[in-house]
N, C-alpha and C positions, 0 to 999 in steps of 0.2 A: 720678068713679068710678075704682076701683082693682081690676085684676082680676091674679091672680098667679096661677102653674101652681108646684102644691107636689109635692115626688117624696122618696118616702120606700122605702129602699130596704136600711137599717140589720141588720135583722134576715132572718126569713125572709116577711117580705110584701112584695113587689110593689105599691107601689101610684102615685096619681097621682091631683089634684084641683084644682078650677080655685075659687077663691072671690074674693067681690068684697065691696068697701065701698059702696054706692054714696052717693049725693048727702044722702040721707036721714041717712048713717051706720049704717045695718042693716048688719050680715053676712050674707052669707048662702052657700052652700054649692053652688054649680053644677052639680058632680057629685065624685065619690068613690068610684072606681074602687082594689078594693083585691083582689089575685089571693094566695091562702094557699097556703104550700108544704107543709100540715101531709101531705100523704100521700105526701111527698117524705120529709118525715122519721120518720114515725109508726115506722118498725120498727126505729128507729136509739135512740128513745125520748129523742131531743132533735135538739135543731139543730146538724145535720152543717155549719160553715162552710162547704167547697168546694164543698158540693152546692147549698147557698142562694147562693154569688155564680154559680155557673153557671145555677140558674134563674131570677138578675135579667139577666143578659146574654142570656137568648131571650127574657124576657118583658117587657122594660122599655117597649120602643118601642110594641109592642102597647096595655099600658096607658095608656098616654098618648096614644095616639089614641082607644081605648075613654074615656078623662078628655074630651075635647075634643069627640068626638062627642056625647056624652050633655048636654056644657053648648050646645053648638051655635054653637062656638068655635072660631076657629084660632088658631095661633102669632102671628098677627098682632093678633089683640086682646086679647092680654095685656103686661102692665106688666112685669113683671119676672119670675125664672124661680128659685125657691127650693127649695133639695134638701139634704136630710138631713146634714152634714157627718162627725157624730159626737154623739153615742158610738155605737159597736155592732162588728159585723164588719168587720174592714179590705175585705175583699175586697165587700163587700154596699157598703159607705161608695163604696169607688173607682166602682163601674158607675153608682151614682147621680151621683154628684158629676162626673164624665166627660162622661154624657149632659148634663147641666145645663148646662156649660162647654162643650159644642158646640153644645147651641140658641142660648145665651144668646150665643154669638160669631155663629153664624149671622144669628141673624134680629137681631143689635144688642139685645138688652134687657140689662138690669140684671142681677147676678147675684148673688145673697144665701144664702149659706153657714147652714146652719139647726142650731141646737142640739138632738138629737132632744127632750133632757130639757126645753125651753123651751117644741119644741110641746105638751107633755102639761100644762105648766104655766100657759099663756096659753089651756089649750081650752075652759076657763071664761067666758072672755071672747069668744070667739068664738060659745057654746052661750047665755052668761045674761048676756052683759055686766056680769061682774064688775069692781068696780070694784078700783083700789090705794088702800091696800096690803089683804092679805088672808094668810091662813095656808094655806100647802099640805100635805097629806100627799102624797107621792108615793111607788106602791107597782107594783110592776112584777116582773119578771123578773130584772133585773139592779140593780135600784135600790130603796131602803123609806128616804127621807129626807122630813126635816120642816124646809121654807124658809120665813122672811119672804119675801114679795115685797112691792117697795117700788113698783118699779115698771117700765118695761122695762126690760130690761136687771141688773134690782138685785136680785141674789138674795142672801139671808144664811143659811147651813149652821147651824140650831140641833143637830138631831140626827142621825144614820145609822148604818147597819148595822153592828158589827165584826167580822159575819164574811159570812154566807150572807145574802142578799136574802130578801123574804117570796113573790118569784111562784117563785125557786129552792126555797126549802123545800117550797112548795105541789107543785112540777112532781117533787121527791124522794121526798116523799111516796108520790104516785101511783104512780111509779116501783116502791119498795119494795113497795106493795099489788102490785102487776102491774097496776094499772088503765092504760084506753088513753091514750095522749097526744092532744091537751094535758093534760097534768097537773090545771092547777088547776079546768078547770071540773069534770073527772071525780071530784076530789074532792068536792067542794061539793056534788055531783049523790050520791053516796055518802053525805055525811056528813045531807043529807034524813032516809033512813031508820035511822039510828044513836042510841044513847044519848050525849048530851054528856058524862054525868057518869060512864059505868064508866071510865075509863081521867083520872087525876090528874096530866094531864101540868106540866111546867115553865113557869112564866108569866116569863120569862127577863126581867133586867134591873126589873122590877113594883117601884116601891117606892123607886126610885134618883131622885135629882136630875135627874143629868144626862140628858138625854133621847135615849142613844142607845140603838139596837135589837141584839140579839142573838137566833139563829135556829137556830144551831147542837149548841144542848145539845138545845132540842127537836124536832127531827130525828131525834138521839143517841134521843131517849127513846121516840118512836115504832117508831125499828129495834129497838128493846129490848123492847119490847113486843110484837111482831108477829113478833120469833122465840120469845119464851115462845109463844106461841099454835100457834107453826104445828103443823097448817097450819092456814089459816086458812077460815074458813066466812064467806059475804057476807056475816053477822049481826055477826059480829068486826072484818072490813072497814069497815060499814058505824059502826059503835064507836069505833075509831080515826079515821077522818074526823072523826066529830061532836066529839070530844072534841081533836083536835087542832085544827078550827076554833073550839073555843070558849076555847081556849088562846092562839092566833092574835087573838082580837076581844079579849078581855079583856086579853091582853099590849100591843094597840094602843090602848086604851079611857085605860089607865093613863097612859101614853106622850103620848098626845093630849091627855087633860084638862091634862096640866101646863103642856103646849104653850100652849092656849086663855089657861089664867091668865097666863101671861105677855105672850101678845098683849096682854088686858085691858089688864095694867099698862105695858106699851107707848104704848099708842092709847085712852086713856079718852076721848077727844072723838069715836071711834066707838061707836054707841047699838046699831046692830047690824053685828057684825062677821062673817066671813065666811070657815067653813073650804073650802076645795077641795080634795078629794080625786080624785087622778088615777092614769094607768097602767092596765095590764092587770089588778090586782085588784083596781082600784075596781068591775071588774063585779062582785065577788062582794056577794050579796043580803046575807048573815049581816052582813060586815063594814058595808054602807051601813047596815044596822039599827044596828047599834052606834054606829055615829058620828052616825046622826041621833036615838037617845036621847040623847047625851053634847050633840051642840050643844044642842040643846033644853033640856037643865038649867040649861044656861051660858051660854045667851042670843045665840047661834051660829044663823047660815043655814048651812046645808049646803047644798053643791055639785056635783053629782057629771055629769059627762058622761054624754050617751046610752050607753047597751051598745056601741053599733057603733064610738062614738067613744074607749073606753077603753082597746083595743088598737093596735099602730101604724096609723098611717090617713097619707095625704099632704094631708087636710084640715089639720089639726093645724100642718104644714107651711109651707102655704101660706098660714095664719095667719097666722105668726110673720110672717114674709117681707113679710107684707102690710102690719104695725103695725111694722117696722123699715121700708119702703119709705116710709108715710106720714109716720113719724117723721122722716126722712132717716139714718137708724142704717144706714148703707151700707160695706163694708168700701173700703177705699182701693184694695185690685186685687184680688180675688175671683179672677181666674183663676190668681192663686200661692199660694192659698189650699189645702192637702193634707188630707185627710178624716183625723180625728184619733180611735183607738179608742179613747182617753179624753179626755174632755172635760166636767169638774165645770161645775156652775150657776155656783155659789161659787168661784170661781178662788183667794181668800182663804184658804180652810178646807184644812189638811192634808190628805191623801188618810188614811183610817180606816187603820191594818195589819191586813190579813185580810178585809177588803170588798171584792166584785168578785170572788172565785174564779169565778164562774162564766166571764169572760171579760172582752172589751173593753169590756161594756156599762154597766162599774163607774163 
């Protein structure tokens, strides 16, 4: 049995989670303890960095004994001790990676430096026992990329953003409406009552070879739209949503199918192949419908992590940590190891020019 305590502390949640392998090979999930800083930032209309690494530094220690009470665990019966290394806020990266480096010196365990992007990427495996290799969409806040994964460790960069992310366009959006933060579920919740079709927006990139994502024309065309209007009536709001997520599902529809045909001609000795869509806007409902018409044409299982587990979690975490522990994938001195606000899957793949404005979480 393998039990790892995962601390994820990148962005604005707080969180902390103990999972284990046991003998069986099951995973399973101990506890997952996850403390949101949204009403720390709601009036700010995103995430203020100093104000999210100051409320991981009063909140950290907390969650982590709320993680270990609720598994019914101490420091003592876990394996090893895995924490968020990068990508995201320096300052959020440092209080996790600190704390992690003093238990893990304390009490003697292991200490395993965690790629946030790796946990969103392996939560399949840990939710459905996904096998390798497999296709991911990875779609987030700071990140809208499409990787081979081979297998641990092997990611291969087919497509990404060249400018703005899709959970950033999502949370801009909202913004521009004056809807509340989070951005993205408020829109999706907006776009419910709305017509898809009045508003023609841009299906950016639609139609192109290469399979990368662009975001930022339709953005552009939403603000263009929503100043002809002003001001604006909830029926108009709710207009713009619909039509901007339908602009959003279709521009990813396009993007994905060419994705799939490629895996095909990849991996023809796989009979049924397997996309996983991950991140914070895998929860949205609109887009899983889309992707699970699209696998279904193509002969594709769709994958998609619980709600709870599609935004940061320190399950996810404690994953990684746990199939790099089993594996023996151990860094050689973990304690010189510096939390890095960028850090690609694909170490290979140039960095896009103009991807990642939103911040370090690029």
């Amino acid at each position: 049995m393998t039990r790892v305590l995962g601390i994820e502390t990148s962005c604005d949640e707080t969180a902390a989670s103990i999972v284990e392998r046991g003998a069986d090979g099951v995973p399973r999930i101990l506890s997952n303890v996850v403390l949101s800083q949204i009403e720390e930032h709601a009036a700010f209309g995103g995430v203020v960095p100093e104000i999210a690494a100051r409320a991981h530094v009063e909140a950290l220690d907390g969650v982590i004994d709320a993680a270990l009470l609720e598994a019914g665990l101490t420091l003592d019966d876990v394996d090893a001790i895995a924490a968020t290394a990068g990508p995201g806020l320096i300052g959020g990266l440092i209080v996790g990676v600190t704390m992690a480096k003093a238990i893990a010196a304390a009490k003697g365990k292991p200490l395993i430096p965690v790629n946030h992007l790796e946990g969103h990427a392996l939560t399949a495996r840990l939710t459905d026992n996904v096998e390798f290799p497999f296709l991911l969409l990875l779609v987030s806040g700071g990140h809208t990329q499409i990787l081979h994964v081979a297998g641990l460790g092997q990611y291969e960069r087919w497509g990404t953003t060249i400018d703005d992310a899709l959970g950033e366009a999502f949370d801009k959006t909202a913004k521009l409406l004056s809807l509340p933060y989070p951005g993205g579920p408020n829109v999706e919740k907006a776009a419910a009552n709305g017509d898809p079709k009045r508003f023609d927006f841009p299906r950016p990139m639609k139609g192109e070879a290469r399979l990368d994502f662009s975001f930022s024309g339709l953005k552009t065309a939403v603000r263009r739209a929503a100043t002809e209007l002003a001001p604006l009536s909830q029926q108009d709001i709710a207009d713009i949503c619909a039509s901007f997520q339908r602009a959003v599902t279709e521009t990813l529809a396009d993007r994905v199918r060419r994705s799939l045909e490629r895996f095909r001609a990849m991996h023809p000795e796989i009979s049924a192949p397997t996309l996983v869509v991950a991140g914070g806007v895998a929860a949205n409902q609109a887009i899983r419908a889309e992707l699970d018409r699209l696998c279904g044409k193509h002969g594709f299982t769709l994958v998609a992590p619980p709600i709870k587990l599609c935004g940061d979690n320190a399950a996810m975490i404690g994953w990684v940590g746990l199939e790099r522990f089993d594996a023996g994938m151990l860094e050689d001195d973990p304690f010189t190891f510096a939390p890095r606000p960028r850090w690609p899957l694909d170490q290979s793949s140039a960095p896009m020019f103009g991807a990642g404005k939103k911040g370090a979480k690029a």
